[in-house]
C-alpha positions as CSV (number, residue, x, y, z in Angstrom):
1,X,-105.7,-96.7,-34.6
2,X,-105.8,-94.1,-37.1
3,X,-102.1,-93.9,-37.4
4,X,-101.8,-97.5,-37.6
5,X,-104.5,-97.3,-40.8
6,X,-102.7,-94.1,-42.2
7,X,-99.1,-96.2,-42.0
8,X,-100.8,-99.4,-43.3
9,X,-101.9,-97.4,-46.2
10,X,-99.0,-95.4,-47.3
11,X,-96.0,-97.8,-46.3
12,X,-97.9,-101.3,-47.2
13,X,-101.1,-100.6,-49.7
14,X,-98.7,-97.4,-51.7
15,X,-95.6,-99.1,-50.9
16,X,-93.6,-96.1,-49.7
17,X,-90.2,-96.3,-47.9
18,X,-90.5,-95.2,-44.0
19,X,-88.8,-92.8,-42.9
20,X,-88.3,-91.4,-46.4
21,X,-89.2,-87.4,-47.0
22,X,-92.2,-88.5,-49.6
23,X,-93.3,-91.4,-47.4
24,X,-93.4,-89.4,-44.2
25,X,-95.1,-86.2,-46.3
26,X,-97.3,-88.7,-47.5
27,X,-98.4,-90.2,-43.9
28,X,-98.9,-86.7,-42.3
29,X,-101.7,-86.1,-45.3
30,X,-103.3,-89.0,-44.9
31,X,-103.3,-89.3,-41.0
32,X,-104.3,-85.5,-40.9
33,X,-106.6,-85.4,-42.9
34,X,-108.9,-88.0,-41.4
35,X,-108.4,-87.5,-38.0
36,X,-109.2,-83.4,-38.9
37,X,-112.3,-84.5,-41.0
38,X,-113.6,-87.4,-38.2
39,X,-113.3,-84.8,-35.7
40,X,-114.8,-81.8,-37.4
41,X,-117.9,-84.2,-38.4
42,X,-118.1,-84.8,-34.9
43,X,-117.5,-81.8,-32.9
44,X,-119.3,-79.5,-35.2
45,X,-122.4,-81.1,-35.3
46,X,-121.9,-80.5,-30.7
47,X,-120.9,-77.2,-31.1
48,X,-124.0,-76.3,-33.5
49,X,-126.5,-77.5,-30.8
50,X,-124.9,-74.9,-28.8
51,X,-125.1,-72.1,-31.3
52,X,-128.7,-72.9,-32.2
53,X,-129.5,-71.1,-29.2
54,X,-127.6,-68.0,-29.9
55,X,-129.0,-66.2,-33.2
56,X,-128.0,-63.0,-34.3
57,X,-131.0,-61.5,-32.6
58,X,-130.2,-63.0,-29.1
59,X,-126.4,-62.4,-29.1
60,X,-127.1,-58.5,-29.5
61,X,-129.8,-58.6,-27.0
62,X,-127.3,-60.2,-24.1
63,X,-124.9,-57.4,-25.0
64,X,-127.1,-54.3,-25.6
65,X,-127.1,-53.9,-22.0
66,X,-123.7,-54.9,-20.6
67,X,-121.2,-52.5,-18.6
68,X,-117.6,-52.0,-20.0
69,X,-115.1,-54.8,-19.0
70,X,-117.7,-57.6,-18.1
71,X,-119.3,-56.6,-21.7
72,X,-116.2,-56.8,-22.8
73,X,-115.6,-60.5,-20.8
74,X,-118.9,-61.7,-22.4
75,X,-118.3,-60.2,-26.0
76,X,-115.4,-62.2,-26.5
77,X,-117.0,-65.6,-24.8
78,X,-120.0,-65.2,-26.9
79,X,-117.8,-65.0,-29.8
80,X,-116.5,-67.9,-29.7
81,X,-119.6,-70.0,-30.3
82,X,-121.6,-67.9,-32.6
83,X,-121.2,-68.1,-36.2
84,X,-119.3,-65.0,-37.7
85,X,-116.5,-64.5,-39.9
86,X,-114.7,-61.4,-41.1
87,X,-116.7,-62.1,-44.2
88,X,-119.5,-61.0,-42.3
89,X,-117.8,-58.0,-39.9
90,X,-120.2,-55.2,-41.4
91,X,-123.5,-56.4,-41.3
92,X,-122.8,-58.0,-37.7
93,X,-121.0,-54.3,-36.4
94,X,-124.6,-52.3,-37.9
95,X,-126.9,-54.6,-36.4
96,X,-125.1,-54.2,-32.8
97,X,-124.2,-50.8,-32.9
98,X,-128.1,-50.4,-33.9
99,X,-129.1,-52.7,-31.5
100,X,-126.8,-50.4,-28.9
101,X,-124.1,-52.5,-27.9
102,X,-121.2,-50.4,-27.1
103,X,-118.0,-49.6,-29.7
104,X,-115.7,-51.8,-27.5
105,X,-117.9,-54.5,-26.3
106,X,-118.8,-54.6,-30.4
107,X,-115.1,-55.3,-30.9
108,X,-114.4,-57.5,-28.3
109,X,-116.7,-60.1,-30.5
110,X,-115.3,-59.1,-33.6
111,X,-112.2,-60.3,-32.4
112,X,-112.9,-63.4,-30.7
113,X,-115.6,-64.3,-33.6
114,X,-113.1,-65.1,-36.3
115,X,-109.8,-65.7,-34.0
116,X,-111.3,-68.1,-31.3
117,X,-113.9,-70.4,-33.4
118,X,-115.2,-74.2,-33.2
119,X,-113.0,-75.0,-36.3
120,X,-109.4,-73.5,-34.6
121,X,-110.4,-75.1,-31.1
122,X,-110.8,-78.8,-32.7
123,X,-108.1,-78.4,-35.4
124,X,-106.3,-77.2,-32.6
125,X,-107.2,-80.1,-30.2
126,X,-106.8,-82.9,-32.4
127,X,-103.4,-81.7,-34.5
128,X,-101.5,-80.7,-31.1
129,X,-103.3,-81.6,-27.7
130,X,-105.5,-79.9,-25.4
131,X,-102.6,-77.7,-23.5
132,X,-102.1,-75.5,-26.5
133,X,-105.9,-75.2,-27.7
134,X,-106.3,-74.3,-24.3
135,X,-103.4,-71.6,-24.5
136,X,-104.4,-70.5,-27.6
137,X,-108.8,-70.0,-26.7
138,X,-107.3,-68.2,-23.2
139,X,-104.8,-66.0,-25.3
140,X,-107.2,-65.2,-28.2
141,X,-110.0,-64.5,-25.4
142,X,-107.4,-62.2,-23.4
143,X,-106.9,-60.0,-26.2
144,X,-110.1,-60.0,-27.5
145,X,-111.0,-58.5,-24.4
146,X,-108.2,-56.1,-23.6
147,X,-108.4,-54.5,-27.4
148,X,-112.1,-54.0,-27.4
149,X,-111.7,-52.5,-23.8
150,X,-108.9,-50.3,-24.8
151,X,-111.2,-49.2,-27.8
152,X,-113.8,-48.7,-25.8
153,X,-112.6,-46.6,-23.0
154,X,-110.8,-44.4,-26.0
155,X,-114.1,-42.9,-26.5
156,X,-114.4,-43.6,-30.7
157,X,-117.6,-43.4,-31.6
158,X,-117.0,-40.6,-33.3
159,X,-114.4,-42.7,-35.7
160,X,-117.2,-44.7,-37.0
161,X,-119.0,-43.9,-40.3
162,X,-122.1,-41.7,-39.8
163,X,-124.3,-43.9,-41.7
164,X,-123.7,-46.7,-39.2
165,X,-125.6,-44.8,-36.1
166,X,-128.1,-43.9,-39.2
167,X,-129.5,-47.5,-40.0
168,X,-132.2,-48.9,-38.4
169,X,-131.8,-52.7,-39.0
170,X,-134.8,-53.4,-36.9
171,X,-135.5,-56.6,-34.2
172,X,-136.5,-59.5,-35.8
173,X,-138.8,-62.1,-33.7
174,X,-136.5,-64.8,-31.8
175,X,-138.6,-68.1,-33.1
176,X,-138.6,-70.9,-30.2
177,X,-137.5,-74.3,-31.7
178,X,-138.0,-77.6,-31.0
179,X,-134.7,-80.0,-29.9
180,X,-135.5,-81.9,-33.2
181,X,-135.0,-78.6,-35.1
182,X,-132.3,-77.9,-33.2
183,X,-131.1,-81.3,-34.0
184,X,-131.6,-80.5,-38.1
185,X,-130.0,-76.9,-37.6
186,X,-127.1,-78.5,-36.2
187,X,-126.9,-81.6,-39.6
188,X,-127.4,-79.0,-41.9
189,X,-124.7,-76.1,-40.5
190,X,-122.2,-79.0,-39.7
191,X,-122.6,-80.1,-44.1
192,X,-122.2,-76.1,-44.8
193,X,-118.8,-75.7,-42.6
194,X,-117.4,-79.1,-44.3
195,X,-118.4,-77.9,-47.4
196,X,-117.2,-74.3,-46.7
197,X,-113.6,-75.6,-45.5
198,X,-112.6,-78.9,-46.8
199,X,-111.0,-77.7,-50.0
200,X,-109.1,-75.3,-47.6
201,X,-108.0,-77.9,-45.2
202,X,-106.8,-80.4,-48.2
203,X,-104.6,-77.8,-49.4
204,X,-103.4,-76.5,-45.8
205,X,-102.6,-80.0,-45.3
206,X,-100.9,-80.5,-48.0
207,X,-98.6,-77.9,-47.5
208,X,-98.1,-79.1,-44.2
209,X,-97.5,-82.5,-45.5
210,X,-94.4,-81.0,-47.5
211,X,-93.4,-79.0,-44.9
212,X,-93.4,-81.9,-42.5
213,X,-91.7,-84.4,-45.0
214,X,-89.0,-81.0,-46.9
215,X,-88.7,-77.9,-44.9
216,X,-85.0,-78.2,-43.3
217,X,-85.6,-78.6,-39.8
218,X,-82.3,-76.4,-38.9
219,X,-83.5,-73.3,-41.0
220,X,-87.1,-72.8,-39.4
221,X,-85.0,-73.3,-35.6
222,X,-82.5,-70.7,-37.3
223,X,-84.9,-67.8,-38.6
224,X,-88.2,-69.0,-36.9
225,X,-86.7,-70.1,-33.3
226,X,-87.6,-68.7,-30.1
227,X,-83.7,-67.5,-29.8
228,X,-84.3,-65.1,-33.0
229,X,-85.6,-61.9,-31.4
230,X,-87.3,-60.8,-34.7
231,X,-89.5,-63.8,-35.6
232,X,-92.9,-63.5,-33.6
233,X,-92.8,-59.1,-35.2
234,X,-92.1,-60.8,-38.5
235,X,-94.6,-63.1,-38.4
236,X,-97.2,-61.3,-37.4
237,X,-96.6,-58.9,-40.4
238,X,-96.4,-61.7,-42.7
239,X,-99.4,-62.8,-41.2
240,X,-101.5,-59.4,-42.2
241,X,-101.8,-59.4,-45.5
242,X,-103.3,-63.6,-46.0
243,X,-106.3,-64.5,-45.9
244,X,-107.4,-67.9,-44.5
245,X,-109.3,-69.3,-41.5
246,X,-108.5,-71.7,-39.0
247,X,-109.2,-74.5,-40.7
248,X,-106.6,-73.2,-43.7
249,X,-104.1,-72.3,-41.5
250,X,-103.5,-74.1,-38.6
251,X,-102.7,-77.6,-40.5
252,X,-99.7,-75.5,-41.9
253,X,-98.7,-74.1,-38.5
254,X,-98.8,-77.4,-37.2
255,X,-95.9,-78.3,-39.3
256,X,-94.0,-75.7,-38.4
257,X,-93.9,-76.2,-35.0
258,X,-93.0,-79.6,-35.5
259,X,-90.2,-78.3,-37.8
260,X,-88.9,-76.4,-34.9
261,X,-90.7,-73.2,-35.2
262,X,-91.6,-72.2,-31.5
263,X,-95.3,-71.8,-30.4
264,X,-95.3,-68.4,-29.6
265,X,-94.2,-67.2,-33.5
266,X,-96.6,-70.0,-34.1
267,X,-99.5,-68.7,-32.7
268,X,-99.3,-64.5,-33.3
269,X,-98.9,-65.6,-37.0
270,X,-102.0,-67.7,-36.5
271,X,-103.8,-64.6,-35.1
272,X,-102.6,-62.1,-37.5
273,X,-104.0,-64.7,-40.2
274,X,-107.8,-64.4,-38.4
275,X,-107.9,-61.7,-36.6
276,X,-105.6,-59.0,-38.5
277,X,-105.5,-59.9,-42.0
278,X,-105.5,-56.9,-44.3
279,X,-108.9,-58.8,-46.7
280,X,-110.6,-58.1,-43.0
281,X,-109.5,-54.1,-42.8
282,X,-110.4,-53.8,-46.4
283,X,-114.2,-55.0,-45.0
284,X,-114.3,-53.0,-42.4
285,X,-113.2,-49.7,-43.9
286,X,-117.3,-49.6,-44.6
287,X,-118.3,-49.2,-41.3
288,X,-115.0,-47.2,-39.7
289,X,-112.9,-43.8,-40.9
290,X,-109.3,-44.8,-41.2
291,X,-107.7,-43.1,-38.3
292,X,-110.2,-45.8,-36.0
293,X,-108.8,-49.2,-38.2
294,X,-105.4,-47.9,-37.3
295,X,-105.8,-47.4,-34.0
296,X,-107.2,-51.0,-34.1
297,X,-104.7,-52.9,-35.9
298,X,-102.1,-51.1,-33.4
299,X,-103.7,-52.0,-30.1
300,X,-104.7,-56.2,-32.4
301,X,-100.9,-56.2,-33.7
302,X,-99.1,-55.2,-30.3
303,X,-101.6,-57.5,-28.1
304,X,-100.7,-60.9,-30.6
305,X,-97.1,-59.9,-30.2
306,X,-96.8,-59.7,-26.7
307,X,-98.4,-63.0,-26.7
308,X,-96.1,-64.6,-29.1
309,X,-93.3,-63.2,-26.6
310,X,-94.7,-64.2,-23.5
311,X,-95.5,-67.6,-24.9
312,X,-92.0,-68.2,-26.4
313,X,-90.5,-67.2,-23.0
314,X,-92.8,-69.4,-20.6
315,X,-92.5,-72.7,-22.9
C-alpha cells in the first residue's frame, strides 16, 4: 500500500519516468521516508511504555549488585531499552560507577545503549526485514557483552579518572506513576525522538535515495563485496571518526546493501558509526586515562570485525 502511494506520487502526480535513476532515487525517498516516519510514530510511543519503567535510578539499582558475565548479560539487555546516547556516556558511567556497578558490567551498557536502540531495531525492521534486525540486536548484544566482560576481568579500575570513584551523585527517590503518566511519558519522549532525528533521517535518506538511484552497482560489489578481503577492516575505520545514530545511518546503509555491498561490511560500519565513533572517545576521555580508551576501542574494533567476517561468510 505504501509503495503503491509512493509510485502513484512520483511516477503519476510528479510525472517521473520509471525505471529512470532520478525517478527510482525519487521513489526510495518518498517510500522510505514514510514507511520510517509511520513506524517510528508507532513503535516509539510501545517502546517508551517500556522504558518508563526503567529510570536512571532503577537501571543502576538492577546492576549494582550483579556478578560478572550475567551482569554483563543484563547490562547489555537493559541497554537496549533505556534511553542513553554517547552524548550522555559521562554522566551515565559517574552515576553507576557511584552507584557501584562494576567497570565491565558499566561498559557492557555503554555499548549496547547507543549500538542496540529502539530507533536501529525499527529502522532496521522496516527498511530490511526482521532476519537482519534480528542479526544485528543478537550481534550488537554479543559484543556488548564479551567487550565489557573482557574489560572487566582485565582488572581496570585503576585506568579510570580518580575523580570518578570521588563523586557522590547521590540516590534520587524512584516516583511510582500512574499508567496514564506512563501513557503521557511515552507521547511526550516519542515527539522528543522525532524531533531529535527527523532532520537526520531526511538527509540519511536522501543520500540513500542517490545512492539507490547513482552509485554504480559494479563498484560497491568491486571494493565493498564480500570477495574483497579488506572491506569490513576498512569500514570499520571509516566508520570511527562519523558521527551519527541509527536513525542517520542506517537509511544510508540500506542502500548499500542493496547496491551490492554485503551485510557483514554493512553492519561493522554501522557499529563503528554508534558504538566506536571517535566524537564518543573524545566524551569519554573525562571519565577514563587513555591507555583504558585504547584498550577499549581495540577489544570494540576487533569484536565488530569479526562480526562483519563471520557474517559475510555465513550469508
Amino acid at each position: 500500500m505504501l509503495q503503491e502511494f509512493a509510485d502513484l506520487l512520483v511516477y503519476q502526480w510528479l510525472g517521473l519516468v520509471p525505471g529512470s535513476t532520478l525517478g527510482e532515487a525519487i521513489d526510495f525517498f518518498v517510500y522510505d521516508s514514510i514507511k520510517i516516519f509511520l513506524m517510528l510514530s508507532i513503535i516509539i510511543f510501545g517502546v517508551s511504555l517500556l522504558r518508563s519503567y526503567f529510570p536512571a535510578e532503577r537501571t543502576k539499582k538492577i546492576l549494582s549488585h550483579k556478578r560478572e558475565f550475567y551482569g554483563n548479560i543484563v547490562a547489555a539487555l537493559l541497554g537496549i531499552v533505556t534511553p542513553f546516547c554517547s552524548c550522555s556516556a559521562v554522566p551515565v558511567f559517574i552515576g553507576f560507577i557511584e552507584s557501584g556497578v562494576p567497570l565491565g558490567i558499566t561498559f557492557s551498557f555503554l555499548i549496547s545503549s547507543p549500538m542496540v536502540n529502539e530507533v536501529a531495531v525499527i529502522m532496521l525492521w522496516g527498511l530490511l526485514g526482521w532476519k537482519i534486525m534480528a542479526i544485528y540486536i543478537l550481534s550488537g548484544v554479543i559484543i556488548a557483552i564479551i567487550a565489557g566482560y573482557l574489560i572487566g576481568k582485565f582488572k581496570l579500575e585503576h585506568l579510570v579518572e580518580d575523580y570518578v570513584y570521588q563523586m557522590k551523585v547521590g540516590d534520587t527517590e524512584i516516583a511510582e506513576q500512574s499508567f496514564s503518566d506512563r501513557l503521557q511519558y511515552a507521547q511526550d519522549y516519542t515527539k522528543e525522538i522525532l524531533r531529535k532525528v527527523w532532520l537526520y533521517v531526511i538527509i540519511a535518506i536522501g543520500i540513500g535515495g542517490f545512492i539507490h538511484g547513482y552509485a554504480p552497482e559494479d563498484f560497491l560489489i568491486q571494493y565493498a563485496g564480500k570477495d574483497n578481503i579488506w572491506a569490513v577492516p576498512m569500514a570499520v575505520l571509516i566508520g570511527v571518526p562519523l558521527y551519527s545514530n541509527a536513525a542517520g545511518v542506517i537509511p544510508i546503509v540500506t542502500a548499500l546493501i542493496q547496491k551490492g555491498m554485503s551485510l557483514g561490511t554493512a553492519l561493522a560500519f554501522m557499529m563503528a558509526v554508534t558504538a566506536l565513533s571517535f566524537p564518543e572517545m573524545i566524551i569519554l576521555r573525562n571519565v577514563l586515562k587513555p591507555k583504558l580508551i585504547a584498550i577499549f576501542i581495540a577489544i570494540l574494533a576487533v569484536s565488530i570485525i569479526f562480526t562483519g567476517y563471520l557474517f559475510n561468510i555465513i550469508i
